[in-house]
C-alpha positions in Angstrom: -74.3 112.8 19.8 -73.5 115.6 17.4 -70.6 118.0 17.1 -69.3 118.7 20.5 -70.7 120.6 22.8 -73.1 122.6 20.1 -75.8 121.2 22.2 -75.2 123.7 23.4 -58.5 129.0 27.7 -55.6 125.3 30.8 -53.2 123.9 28.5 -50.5 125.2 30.4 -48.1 127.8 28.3 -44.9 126.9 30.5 -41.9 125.3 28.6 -42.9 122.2 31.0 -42.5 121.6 34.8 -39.1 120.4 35.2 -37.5 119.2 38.6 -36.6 123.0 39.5 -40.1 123.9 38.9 -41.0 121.1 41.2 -38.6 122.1 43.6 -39.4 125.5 43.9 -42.9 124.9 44.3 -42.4 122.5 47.0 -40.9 125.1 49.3 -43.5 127.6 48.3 -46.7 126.0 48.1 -49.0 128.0 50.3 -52.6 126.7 48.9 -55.8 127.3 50.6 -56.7 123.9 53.3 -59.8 124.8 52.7 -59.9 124.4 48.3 -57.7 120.6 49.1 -60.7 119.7 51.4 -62.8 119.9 48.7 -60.3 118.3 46.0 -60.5 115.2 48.3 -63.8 114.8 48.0 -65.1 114.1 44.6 -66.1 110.9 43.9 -68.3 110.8 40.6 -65.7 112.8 38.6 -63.3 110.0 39.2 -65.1 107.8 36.8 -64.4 109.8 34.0 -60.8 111.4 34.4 -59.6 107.8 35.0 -60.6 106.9 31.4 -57.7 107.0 28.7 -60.1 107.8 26.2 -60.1 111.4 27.4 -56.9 111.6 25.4 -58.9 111.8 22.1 -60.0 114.6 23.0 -57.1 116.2 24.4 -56.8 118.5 20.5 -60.7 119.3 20.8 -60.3 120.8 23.7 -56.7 122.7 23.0 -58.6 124.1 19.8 -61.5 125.2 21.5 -59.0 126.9 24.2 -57.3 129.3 22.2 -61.1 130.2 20.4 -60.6 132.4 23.0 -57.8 135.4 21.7 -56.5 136.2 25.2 -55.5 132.4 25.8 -54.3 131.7 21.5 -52.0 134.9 22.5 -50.8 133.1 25.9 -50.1 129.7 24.1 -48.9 130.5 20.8 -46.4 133.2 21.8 -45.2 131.6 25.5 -45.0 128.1 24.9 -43.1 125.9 22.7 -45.7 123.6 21.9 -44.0 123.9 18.2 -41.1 121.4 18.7 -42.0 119.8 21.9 -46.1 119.5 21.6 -45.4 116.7 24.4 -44.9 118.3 27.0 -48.0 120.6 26.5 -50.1 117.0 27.2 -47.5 116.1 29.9 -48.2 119.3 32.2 -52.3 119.3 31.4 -52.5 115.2 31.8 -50.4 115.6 35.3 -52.6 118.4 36.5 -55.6 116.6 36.0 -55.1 113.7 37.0 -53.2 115.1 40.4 -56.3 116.8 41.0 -58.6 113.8 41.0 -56.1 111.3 42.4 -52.9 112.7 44.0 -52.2 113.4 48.1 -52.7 116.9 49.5 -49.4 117.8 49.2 -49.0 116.5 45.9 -52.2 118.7 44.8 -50.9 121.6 46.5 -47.1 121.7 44.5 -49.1 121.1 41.4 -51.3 124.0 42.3 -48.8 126.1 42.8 -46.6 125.5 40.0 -49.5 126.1 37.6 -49.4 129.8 39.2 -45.9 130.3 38.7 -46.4 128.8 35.6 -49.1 131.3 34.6 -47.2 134.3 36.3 -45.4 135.5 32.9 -48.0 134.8 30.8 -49.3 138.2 29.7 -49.1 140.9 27.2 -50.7 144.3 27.0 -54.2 142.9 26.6 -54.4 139.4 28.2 -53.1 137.5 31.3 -52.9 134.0 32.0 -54.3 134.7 35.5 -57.1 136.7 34.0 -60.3 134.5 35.7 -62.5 135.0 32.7 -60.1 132.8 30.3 -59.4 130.5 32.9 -63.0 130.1 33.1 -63.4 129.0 30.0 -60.6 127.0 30.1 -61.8 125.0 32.6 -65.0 124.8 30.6 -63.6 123.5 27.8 -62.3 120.5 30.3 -65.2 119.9 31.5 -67.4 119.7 28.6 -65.2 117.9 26.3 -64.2 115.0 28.8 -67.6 114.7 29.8 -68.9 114.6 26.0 -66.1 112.2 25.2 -66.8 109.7 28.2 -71.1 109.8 26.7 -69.9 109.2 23.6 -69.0 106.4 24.6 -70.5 104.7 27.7 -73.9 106.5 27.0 -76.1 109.1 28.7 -75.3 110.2 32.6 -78.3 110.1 34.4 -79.5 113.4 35.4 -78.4 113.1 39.1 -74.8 111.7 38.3 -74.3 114.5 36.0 -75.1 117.1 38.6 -72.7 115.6 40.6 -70.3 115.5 38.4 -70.8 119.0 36.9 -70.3 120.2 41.1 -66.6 118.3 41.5 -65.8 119.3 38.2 -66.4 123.4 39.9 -63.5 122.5 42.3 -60.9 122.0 39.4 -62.3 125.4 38.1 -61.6 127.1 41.6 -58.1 125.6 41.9 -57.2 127.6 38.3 -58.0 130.7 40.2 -61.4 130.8 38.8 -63.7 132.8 41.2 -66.5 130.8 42.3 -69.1 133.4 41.2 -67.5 133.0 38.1 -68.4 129.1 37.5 -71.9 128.5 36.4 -74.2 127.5 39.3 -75.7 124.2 37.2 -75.5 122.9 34.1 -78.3 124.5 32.5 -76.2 127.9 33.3 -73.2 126.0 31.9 -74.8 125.7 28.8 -76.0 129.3 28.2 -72.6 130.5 29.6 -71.4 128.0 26.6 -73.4 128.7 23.9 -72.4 132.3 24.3 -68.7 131.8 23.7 -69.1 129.2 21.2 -71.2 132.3 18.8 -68.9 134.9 19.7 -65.4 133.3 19.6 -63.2 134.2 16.6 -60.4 132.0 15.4 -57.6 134.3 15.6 -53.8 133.7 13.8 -52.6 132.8 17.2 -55.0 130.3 17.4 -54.7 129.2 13.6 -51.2 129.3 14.2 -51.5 126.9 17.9 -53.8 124.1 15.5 -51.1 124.3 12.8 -48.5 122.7 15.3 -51.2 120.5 17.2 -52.7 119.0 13.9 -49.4 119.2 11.6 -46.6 118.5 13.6 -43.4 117.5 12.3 -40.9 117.7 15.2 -43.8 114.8 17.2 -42.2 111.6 17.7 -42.9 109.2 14.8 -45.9 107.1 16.6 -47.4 110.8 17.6 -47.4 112.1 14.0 -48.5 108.7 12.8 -52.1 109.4 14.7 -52.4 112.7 13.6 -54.6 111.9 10.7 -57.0 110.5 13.3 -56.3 113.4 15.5 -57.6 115.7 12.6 -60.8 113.8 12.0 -61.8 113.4 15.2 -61.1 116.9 16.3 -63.2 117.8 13.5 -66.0 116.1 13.4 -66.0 117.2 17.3 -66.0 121.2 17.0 -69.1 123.2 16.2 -69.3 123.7 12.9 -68.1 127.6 12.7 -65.5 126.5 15.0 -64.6 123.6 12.4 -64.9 125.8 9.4 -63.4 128.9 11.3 -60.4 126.4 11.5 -60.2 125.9 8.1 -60.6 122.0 9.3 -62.9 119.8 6.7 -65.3 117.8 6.9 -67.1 115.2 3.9 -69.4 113.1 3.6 -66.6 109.7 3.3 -64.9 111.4 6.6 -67.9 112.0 8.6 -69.1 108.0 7.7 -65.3 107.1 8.3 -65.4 108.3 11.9 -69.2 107.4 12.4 -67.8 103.6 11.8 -65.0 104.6 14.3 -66.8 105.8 17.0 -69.2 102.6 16.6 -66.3 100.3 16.4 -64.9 102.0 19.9 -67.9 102.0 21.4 -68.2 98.3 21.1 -64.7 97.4 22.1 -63.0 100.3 24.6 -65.5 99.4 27.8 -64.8 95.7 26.9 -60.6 96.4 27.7 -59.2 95.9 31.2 -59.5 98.7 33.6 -55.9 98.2 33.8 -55.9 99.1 30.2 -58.0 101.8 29.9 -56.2 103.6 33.0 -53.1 103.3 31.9 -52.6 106.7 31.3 -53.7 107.8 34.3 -50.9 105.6 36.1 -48.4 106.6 33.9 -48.9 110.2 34.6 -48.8 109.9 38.3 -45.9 108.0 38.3 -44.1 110.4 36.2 -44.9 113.0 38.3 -44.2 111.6 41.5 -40.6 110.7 40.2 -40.2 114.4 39.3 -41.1 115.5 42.5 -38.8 113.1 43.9 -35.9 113.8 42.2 -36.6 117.1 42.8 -36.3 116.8 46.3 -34.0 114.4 46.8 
């Protein structure tokens, strides 16, 4: 499969949920019954967002994120993914995965704090509540998790990838994203994302957001230790103006060096446990749950 999503704004830009986060969106939660109806339903999109290997795509999808101006000026002047880039994969890890596995009522604090969250997040000329970057932050979920699970496992079949593209809507909708706003197939999905991925510019907010993602020194030692993988898979993952927009490079040794990679991970990652290969997914729900616990305790 070639760079992502040329077959053809979610990370959260709160400091981090702590317990009084939590707390306070316990005792305000007031989400529509109607949207965690439909967040208990999917079943398809399970599949997928169980699967650690999302994670190795987790910079792909930051980078494509702040493409867009209005989010790079949300994240890179209201977060402080700089010194504690953590916590940035903490809050989007525990949203996802609460929205595919939690309870009702754990969906509906997460829900809400990811408003309040979102709340202070503006400037003169963006918002983080502004529906047209949170739809293409939720685009950017989509596409890159499903692109990384192909990559690996192979092909969805046409019907399973309907299905999945549907439950995939629902996260959309619970970001505030209108539902007229969410393309009505895939096939719309794609023109929608074709369109942004011509007419994004890579701003200094965003060049200044893939700085701290891809050249971190203030990570923990095992974190910045990855990073060189990080780089060349993020890059050999973005479109190519994207990529080059980025500043990110790409050679012929690289491009056979993570070729081999993606070969060798192919053979050996659907071969792991399920207990494995969900690990992360378990330990992001339990760190969650003992947030909201001590919150409320």
């Amino acid at each position: 499969m070639s760079a992502v999503i040329e077959k053809s704004q979610n990370v959260s830009s709160s400091p981090g949920w702590d317990e009084k986060t939590v707390n306070e969106a316990s005792e305000s939660t007031k989400i529509d019954q109607e949207l965690l109806d439909a967040l208990d339903k999917p079943k398809e999109i399970l599949k997928i967002v169980q699967e650690g290997l999302l994670l190795a795509g987790g910079a792909v999808a930051i980078l494509l994120q702040v493409a867009n101006p209005g989010v790079a000026k949300g994240v890179d002047q209201h977060s402080n993914f700089s010194y504690r880039p953590l916590d940035r994969l903490r809050t989007t890890m525990t949203y996802v995965y609460c929205m595919a596995f939690g309870s009702q009522s754990e969906k509906a604090i997460i829900i809400d704090m990811v408003h309040k969250a979102h709340a202070p997040v503006q400037g003169a000329d963006y918002s983080a509540d502004d529906p047209g970057l949170q739809t293409w932050v939720a685009a950017t979920l989509y596409a890159v998790g499903v692109d990384m699970y192909q990559r690996i496992f192979g092909e969805l079949d046409r019907e399973t990838a309907e299905t999945i593209y549907k439950e995939y809507a629902i996260l959309a909708v619970s970001l505030r994203v209108p539902p007229e706003m969410w393309p009505k197939d895939r096939a719309a999905f794609w023109e929608y994302w074709n369109e942004q991925i011509e007419t994004v510019e890579i701003s200094q907010h965003a060049k200044n957001v893939a700085k701290d993602l891809l050249y971190n020194k203030n990570a923990p030692l095992h974190v910045w230790a990855s990073l060189p993988l990080v780089r060349l898979i993020t890059a050999e993952m973005l479109p190519k103006r994207i990529r080059d927009e980025y500043g990110l490079k790409t050679t012929k040794a690289r491009r056979a060096t993570y070729k081999f990679a993606l070969g060798f991970a192919k053979m050996t990652y659907p071969a792991l446990p399920k207990f494995i290969r969900t690990y992360p997914k378990r330990y992001y729900m339990k760190d969650m749950r003992r947030r909201m616990q001590k919150a409320t305790s």
